[in-house]
N, C-alpha and C positions, 0 to 999 in steps of 0.2 A: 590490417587493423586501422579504422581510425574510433578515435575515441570522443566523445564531446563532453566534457568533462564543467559541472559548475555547482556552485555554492551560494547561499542565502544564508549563511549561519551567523557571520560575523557584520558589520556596515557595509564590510566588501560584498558586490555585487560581479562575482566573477565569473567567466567563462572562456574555455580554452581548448581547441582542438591539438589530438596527439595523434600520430600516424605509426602509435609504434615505437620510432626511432628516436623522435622528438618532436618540441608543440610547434606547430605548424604556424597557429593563429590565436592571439588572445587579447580578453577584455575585460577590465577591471573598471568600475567606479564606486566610491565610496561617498554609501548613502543610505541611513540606517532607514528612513521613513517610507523609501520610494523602489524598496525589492521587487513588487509588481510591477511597477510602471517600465523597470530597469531591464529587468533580467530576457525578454522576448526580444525588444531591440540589439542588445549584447549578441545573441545566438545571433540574431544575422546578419549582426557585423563581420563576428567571426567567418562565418560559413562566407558572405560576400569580400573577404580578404585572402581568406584561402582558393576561392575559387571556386566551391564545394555547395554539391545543395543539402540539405538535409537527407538526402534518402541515398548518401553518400556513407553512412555514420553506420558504423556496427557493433555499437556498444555505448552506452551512457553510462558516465562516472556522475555520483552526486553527494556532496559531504555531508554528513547525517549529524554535526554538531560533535560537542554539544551547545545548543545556542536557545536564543530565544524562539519562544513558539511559532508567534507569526511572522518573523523571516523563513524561518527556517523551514517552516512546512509549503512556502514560495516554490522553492528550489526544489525541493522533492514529489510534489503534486508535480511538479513539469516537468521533471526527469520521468516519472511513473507515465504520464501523459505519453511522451515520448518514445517510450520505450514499445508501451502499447500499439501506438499507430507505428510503429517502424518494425514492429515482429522481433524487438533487438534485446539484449538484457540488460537492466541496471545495474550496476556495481554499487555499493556504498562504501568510503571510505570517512575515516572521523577525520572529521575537520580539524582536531588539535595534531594529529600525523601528517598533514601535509603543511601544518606551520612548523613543525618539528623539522622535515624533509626538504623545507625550502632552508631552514637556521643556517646552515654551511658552519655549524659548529663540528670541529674535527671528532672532540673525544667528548664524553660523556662525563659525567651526570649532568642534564639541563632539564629547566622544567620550560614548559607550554604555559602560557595561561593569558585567557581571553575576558570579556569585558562579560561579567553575567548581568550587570545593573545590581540595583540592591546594596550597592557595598559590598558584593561578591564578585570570587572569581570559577571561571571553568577554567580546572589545569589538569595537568598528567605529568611525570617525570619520565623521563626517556634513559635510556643507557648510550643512546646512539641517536644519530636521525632516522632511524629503522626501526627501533627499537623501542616501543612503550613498556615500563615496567607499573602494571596494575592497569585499574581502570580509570575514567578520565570523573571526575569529581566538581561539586560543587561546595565553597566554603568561602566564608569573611578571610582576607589576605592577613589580618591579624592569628587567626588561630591557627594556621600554617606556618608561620613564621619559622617555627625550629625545624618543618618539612624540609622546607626550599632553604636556607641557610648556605649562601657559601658554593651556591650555584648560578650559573649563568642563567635567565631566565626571557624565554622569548613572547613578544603578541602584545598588544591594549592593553590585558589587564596588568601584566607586569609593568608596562612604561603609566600605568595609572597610579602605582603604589608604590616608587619608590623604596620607602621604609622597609617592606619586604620583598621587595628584588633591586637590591640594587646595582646590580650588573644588569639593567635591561636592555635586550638587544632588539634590533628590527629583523623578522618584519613584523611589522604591527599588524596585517591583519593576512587571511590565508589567499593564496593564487591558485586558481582553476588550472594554470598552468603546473603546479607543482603535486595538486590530486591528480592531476591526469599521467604525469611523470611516474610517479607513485603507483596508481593502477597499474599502468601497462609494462611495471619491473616486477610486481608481484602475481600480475597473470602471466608474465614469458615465464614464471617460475613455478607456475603450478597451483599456485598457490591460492587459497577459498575469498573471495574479498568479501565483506559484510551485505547485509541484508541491506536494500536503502527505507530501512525506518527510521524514525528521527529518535533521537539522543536529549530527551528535554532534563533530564535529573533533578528536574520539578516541576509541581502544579504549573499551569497555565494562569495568567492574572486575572484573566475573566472569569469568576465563578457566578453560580446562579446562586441569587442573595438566600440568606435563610429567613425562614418562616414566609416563603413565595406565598403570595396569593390566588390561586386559578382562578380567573374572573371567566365565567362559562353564560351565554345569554341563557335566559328565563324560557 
């Protein structure tokens, strides 16, 4: 097995080869503007650290969010890309579980929660680092408040809002190194991993303005 595992969901621009056993090679930089520019040179860092070309890889892992639009579908258009020219399969896993999976929080209840913009956050509560109880959400960190109460809270959006986590812990944003961790303990177990579509839990900010006007030549 190796796996080549990255993410575009959060500022982190991550990527990180797993063999299996453990990540072999990985690359992070945090950089919310420049996902495209980032994410191709990352890959062949890694592959040229490990020693490994691309046509080494037998599986692609890709975090499917929940995040913003145009990051997120960075990361997923090239895992999809990838997968295609390599004959190999995508995994999807949610990018709030492998922040959850890196926390090194022993016992549970902990919540996740990432930077949505807006005054909002993406979060999920966990029972464990294994373990998400529900689906992963979007809300203002005020009206959650009596949610997350009295729990440890990991990721950006929690160290963003104190007031409603104030136990926030790092890491602040998710490692390709710890989906690909992730992956390859729930595929030695059988186990179904997610589709790689993206996870947006809302509209896109680009809309087509209303009362468009068709301007067609004469």
């Amino acid at each position: 097995m190796l796996l080549l595992a990255l993410d575009t969901a959060t500022p982190a621009v991550t990527v990180a080869l797993h063999d299996g056993s453990s990540v072999i090679a990985e690359s992070s930089q945090v950089d919310a503007r420049r996902h495209g520019e980032l994410l191709l040179p990352a890959v062949d860092r890694v592959l040229a650290e490990a020693g490994l070309g691309l046509d080494a890889v037998t599986g692609i892992v890709a975090g499917v969010g929940p995040g913003p639009y145009t990051g997120l579908r960075v990361g997923l258009m090239t895992a999809d890309t990838f997968g295609l020219a390599l004959g190999v399969p995508v995994h999807g896993v949610c990018t709030l579980d492998g922040l959850a999976y890196a926390s090194g929080i022993e016992e549970g209840p902990f919540v996740v929660a990432t930077d949505a913009r807006r005054k909002e956050v993406y979060w999920a509560r966990y029972d464990d680092v294994r373990t998400r109880v529900g689906e992963p959400a979007v809300d203002r960190p005020a009206d959650i408040a009596a949610e997350v109460a009295g729990v440890p809270a990991v990721g950006a959006g929690a160290l963003l809002y104190p007031d409603t986590f104030p136990d926030a812990r790092a890491p602040e944003h998710v490692s390709a190194a710890a989906l690909a961790a992730l992956a390859a303990e729930r595929l030695a177990a059988g186990e179904e991993l997610l589709e790689p579509r993206p996870l947006y839990l809302r509209r896109p900010d680009a809309q087509v303005p209303k009362n468009y006007k068709v301007v067609t030549p004469k």
